[in-house]
N, C-alpha and C positions, 0 to 999 in steps of 0.2 A: 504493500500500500504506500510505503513511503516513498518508493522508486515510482511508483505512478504519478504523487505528488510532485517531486523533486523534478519529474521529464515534464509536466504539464503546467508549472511553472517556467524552466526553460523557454518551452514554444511559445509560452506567453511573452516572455521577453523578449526571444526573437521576432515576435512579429509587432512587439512597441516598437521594438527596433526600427522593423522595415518602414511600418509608417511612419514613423517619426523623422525619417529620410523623405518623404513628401514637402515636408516644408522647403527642400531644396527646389522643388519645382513650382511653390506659392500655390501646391497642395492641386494645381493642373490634373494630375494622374488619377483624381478621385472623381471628375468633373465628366460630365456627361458634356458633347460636342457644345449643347444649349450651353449648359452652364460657362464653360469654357469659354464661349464668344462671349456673350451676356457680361459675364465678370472686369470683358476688356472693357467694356462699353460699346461692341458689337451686337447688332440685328442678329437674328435667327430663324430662319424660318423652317420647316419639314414640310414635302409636300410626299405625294405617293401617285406612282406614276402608274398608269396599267397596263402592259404592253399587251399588243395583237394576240397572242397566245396564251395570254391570262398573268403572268405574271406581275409580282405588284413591287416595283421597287423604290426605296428610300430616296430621294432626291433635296440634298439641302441648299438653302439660300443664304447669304449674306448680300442682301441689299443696300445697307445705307448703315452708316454708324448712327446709334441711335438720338445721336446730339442733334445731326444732319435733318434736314429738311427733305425729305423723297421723291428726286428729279430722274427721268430716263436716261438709264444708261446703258453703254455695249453691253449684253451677254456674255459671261465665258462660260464653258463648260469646263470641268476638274474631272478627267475619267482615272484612277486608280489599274496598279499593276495585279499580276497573279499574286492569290492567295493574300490579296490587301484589300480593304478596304477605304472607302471616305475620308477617314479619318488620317491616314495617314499623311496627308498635306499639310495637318495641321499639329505636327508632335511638338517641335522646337518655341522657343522664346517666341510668342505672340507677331512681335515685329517681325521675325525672320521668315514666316510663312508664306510661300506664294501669293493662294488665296489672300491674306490679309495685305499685300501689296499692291494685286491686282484692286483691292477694294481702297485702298487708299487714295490710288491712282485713275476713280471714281468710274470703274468696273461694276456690272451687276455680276456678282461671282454664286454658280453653281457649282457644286459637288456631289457626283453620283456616287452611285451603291449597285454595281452587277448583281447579279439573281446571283443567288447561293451562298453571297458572304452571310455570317450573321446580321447584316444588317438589311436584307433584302432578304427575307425568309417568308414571305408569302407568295397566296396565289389564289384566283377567286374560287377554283374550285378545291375547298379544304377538306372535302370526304378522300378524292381520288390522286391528290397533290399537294400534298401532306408533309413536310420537309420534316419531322417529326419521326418520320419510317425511315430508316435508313436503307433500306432495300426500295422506297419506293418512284413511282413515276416523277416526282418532284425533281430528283438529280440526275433525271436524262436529259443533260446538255452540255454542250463544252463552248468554246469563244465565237463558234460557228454562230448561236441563234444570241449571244452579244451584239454580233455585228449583222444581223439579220433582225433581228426585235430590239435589244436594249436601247442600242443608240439611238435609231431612230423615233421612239418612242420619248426619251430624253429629250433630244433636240428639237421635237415638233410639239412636248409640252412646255417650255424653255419660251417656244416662240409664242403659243398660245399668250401665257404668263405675262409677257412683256411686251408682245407688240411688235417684237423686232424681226427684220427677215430674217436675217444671218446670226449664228451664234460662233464664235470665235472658243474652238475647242482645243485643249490644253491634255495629251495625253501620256502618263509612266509608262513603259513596255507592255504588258498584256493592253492598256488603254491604247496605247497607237499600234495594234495588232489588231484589234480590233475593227478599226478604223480604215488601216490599207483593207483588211477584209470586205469592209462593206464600200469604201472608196472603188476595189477593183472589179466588184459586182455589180454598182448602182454609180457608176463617177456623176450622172446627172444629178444624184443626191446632192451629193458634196457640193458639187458646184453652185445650185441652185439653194443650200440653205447651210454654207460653213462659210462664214467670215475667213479664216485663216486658222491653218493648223500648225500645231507646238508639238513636236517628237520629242519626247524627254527619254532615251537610251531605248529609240527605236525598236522594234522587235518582229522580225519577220523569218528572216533566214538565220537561226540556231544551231544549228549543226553540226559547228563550230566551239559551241558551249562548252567551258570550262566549269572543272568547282566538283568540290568532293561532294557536294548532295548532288550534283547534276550526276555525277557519275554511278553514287549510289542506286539512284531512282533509275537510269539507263540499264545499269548490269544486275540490278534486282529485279528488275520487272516488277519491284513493289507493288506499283499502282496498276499497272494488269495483273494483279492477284488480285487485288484487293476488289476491281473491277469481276473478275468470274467469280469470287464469293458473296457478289453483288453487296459490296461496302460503296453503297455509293456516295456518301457526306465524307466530304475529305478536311477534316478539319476546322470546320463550322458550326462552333460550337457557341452559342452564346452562351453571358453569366459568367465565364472561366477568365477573366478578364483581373478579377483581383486574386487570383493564381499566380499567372504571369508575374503579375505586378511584384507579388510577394520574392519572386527567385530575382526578378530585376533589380530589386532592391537591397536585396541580401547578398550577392554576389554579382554586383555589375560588371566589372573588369570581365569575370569570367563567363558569365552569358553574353558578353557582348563578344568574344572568342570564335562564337558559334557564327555570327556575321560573315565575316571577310571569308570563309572557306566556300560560302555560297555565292556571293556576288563579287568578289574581288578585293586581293589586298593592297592594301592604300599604301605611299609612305608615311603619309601622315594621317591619322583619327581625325577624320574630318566631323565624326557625330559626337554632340555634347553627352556627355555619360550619364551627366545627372539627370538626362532627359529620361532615361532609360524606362524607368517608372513609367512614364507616359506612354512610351511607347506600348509596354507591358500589355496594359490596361487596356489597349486596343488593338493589338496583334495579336495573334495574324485571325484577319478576315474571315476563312476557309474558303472553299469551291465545290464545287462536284469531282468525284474521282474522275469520270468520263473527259472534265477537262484537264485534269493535269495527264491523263491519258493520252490526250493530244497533242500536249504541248511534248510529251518523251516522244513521239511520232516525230514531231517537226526537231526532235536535237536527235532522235536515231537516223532518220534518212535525208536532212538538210531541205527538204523541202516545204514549199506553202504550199497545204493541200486541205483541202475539210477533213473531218473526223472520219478513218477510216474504220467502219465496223467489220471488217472481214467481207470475203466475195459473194458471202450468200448476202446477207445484209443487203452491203453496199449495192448488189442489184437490183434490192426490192428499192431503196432508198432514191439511188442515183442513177439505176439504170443500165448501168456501166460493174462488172466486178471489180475496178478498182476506183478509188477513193478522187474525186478528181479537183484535180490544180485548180487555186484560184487564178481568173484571166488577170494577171498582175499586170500583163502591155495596156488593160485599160487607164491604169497610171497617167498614159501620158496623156489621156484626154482631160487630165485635170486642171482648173482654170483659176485655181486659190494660189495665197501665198503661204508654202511651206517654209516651217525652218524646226533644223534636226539636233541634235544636242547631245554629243556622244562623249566616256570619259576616258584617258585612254588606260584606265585599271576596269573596266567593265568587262568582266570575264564570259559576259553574256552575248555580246552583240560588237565590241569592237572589232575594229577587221574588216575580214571578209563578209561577215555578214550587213556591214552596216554601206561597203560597197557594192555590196549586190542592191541594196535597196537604194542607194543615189541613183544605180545607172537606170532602174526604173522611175523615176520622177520627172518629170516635164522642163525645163530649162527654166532656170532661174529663183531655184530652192535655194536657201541657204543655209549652213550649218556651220556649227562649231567645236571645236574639241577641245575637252576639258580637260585640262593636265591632273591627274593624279584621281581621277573620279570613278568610283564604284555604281555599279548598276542604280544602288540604293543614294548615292548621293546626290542627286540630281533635286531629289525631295527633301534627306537627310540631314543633308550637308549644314555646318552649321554658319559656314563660310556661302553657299550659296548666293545671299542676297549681295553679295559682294561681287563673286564672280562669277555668275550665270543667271543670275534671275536679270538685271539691267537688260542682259542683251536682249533676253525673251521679252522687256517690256519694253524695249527700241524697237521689238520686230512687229510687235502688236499695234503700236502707236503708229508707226510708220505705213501699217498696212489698211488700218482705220483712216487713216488721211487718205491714202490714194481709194478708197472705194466711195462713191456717197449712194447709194443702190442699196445699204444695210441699216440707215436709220428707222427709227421708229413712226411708225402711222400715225398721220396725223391724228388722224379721228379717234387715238385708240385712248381709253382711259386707265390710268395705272390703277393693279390688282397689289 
C-alpha cells in the first residue's frame, strides 16, 4: 500500500511538473484554437462545410481583429499537410504565425480541416458513416476525393461567405498535392476561382523520399497491413491531445529527437522547444489508413497516380486494371500566379522531385529555396517570419495588384 502511495504521488508530481511548464507558452497549449485567437484579441469564427459526398468539415475564420471595424477583404485559404491538421499554422508565438500575418496585412484568412483529421470527423449520414467504426465506410478515402470534394467544396463556401470571386490559397505538402491533383483534373477550376497559389515544400513526385519513418512504412508495408485487417483510422484520435502534451513537456529535447528522422535534419533547431506543449496538444491530426496507403504508393513507385486498389478493383472503379496517372500536362493550361517554396534539408520533396514539378508548371512560376529548411519548417520554423513568410507576402501582394477581376461584389452584403 505504501509503494502505491509513494508511485501515485510521484505521477502527481510529474504531471505539476509538466503543467507547470505551460506557463512557458502563457498556458497556449491548454487553449482550444477559439481560445487561442480570442486571448490575442483575434476574431474567430467555425463554420462546417458539407461536401458533395456528404462529408462535413471544420473550416475556420479569422476575419478582423476584434478592435477593427469589418471591411472586405482578399480570401486566403490555409490547407494543412499529411496527418496534420488546422491547427498547425498556428503553434508558435502569436506574431510568428502565417495566418496571423496574413491577417494583419488585412487578409480574410481561412483554415481548413480535410475529412478524417480529428477535426473533421463527420458526415451526414451517421448510421452508415460513422468515423467511430474503425473498420467502417467512413475511412474509404485517401487525397484523391480531397482534391475531388474537399477543396472545392472549401473554396466555393469561402466564396459564398465573402463575396469574393477568387480565393488566394496557401498550401503544406499533402495541401499542395492536393491541389496539383484537382488543378491537373479541373485547371478550368483553378483558373476560374484561385486568386494565386502558395507551394509550401511542394508534394507530388516522392519517390525520392528520404527519412527512417518513410523507410519504415515503405519496407513494413505497415499500413497495407493495417489496410487488409481493415484498421482503417490511422491515427485520429480525438481527446488524446493532453497525452501528447504531457510527454512534450516532460521530455522535450527528447520527443523532439523523433522530428528531424522524419522530415529532415537541420543545422540549426529552427523550432522553439518550448512550443513543444502546443504542438503536443494538437498533433498529429490523423487520416485514413487508405491515405497514407497512397501516399507509400506514390514514394514506392515515384509516380502521381490515384489510389491504386489492385486490378480487380481498379477495373470496377476506373475501368482500366491499372490505377491511372493524373493528366499532370494539364498544368500548363494554368492561368494563376504560382510561387513554390522548397528547403534545401526537406528530405521529402527537395530535388528531383520538386524539378519534376517546375518542369510541369506554365512559365512564369516563381520559387525559392530555403537554406537549411525541413519539410516541417516552412510552418514551424520559428525564424520563418523572417525568412520566408515576406516573400510569400511580396508574392500575394504583388499578384493582388496585377489582377482586378477578384474583388468583391458590389451588391454583396458582408456575412
Amino acid at each position: 500500500m505504501a509503494c502505491i502511495k509513494i508511485g501515485l504521488i510521484l505521477l502527481a508530481a510529474v504531471t505539476a511538473f509538466a503543467y507547470i511548464k505551460n506557463s512557458e507558452d502563457n498556458w497556449d497549449s491548454v487553449k482550444s484554437p477559439a481560445e487561442f485567437l480570442l486571448s490575442y484579441g483575434y476574431n474567430f469564427e467555425e463554420h462546417k462545410v458539407v461536401t458533395d459526398d456528404g462529408y462535413i468539415l471544420t473550416l475556420w475564420r479569422i476575419p478582423k481583429k476584434l478592435s477593427e471595424y469589418r471591411t472586405a477583404r482578399q480570401p486566403v485559404l490555409l490547407m494543412h499537410g499529411l496527418l496534420d491538421n488546422g491547427m498547425t499554422w498556428l503553434l508558435k508565438d502569436i506574431e510568428k504565425n502565417l495566418p496571423i500575418i496574413l491577417e494583419e496585412a488585412s487578409y480574410d484568412v481561412w483554415i481548413g480541416n480535410n475529412r478524417g483529421t480529428y477535426r473533421s470527423l463527420e458526415h451526414i449520414d451517421r448510421e452508415n458513416k460513422n468515423w467511430v467504426v474503425p473498420h467502417g465506410e467512413f475511412w474509404d478515402f485517401s487525397f484523391d476525393e480531397f482534391a475531388r470534394y474537399d477543396l472545392p467544396a472549401l473554396v466555393n463556401y469561402i466564396q459564398e461567405a465573402t463575396g469574393f470571386q477568387k480565393v488566394v490559397y496557401v498550401g503544406h505538402s499533402q495541401g499542395t498535392c492536393q491541389w496539383f491533383a484537382k488543378a491537373s483534373i479541373d485547371p478550368q477550376f483553378m483558373n476560374a476561382n484561385i486568386a494565386a497559389f502558395v507551394g509550401l515544400g511542394p508534394a507530388m513526385y516522392v519517390g525520392e523520399a528520404k527519412g527512417l519513418l518513410t523507410h519504415l512504412l515503405l519496407y513494413s508495408h505497415l499500413t497495407e497491413v493495417m489496410e487488409m485487417l481493415h484498421m482503417k483510422n490511422f491515427w485520429s484520435i480525438p481527446g488524446l491531445g493532453w497525452l501528447y502534451q504531457f510527454f512534450c513537456r516532460l521530455a522535450p529535447e527528447l520527443v523532439y529527437k523523433i522530428v528531424p528522422p522524419i522530415v529532415g535534419h537541420t543545422k540549426v533547431n529552427h523550432f522553439d522547444i518550448k512550443r513543444l506543449g502546443v504542438m503536443g496538444a494538437n498533433e498529429p491530426g490523423g487520416t485514413s489508413t487508405q491515405n497514407m496507403v497512397h501516399w507509400m504508393q506514390l514514394m514506392r513507385y515515384g509516380q502521381f497516380k490515384k489510389f491504386d486498389y489492385g486490378k480487380h478493383k481498379n477495373k470496377q472503379i476506373y475501368g482500366d486494371e491499372e490505377a491511372p496517372h493524373y493528366p499532370v500536362d494539364n498544368l500548363k493550361k494554368l492561368e494563376i500566379p504560382i510561387f513554390l517554396a522548397a528547403g534545401t534539408a526537406d528530405i521529402l520533396i527537395y530535388n528531383s522531385g520538386l524539378d519534376k514539378i517546375k518542369a510541369l508548371l506554365p512559365s512564369g512560376y516563381e520559387y525559392v529555396i530555403v537554406d537549411d529548411y525541413s519539410h516541417l519548417d516552412y510552418i514551424w520554423a520559428n525564424d520563418a517570419d523572417v525568412t520566408l513568410y515576406p516573400k510569400v507576402m511580396n508574392f500575394i501582394q504583388r499578384s493582388m495588384e496585377s489582377q482586378s477581376n477578384i474583388t468583391q461584389n458590389n451588391n454583396y452584403q458582408l456575412k
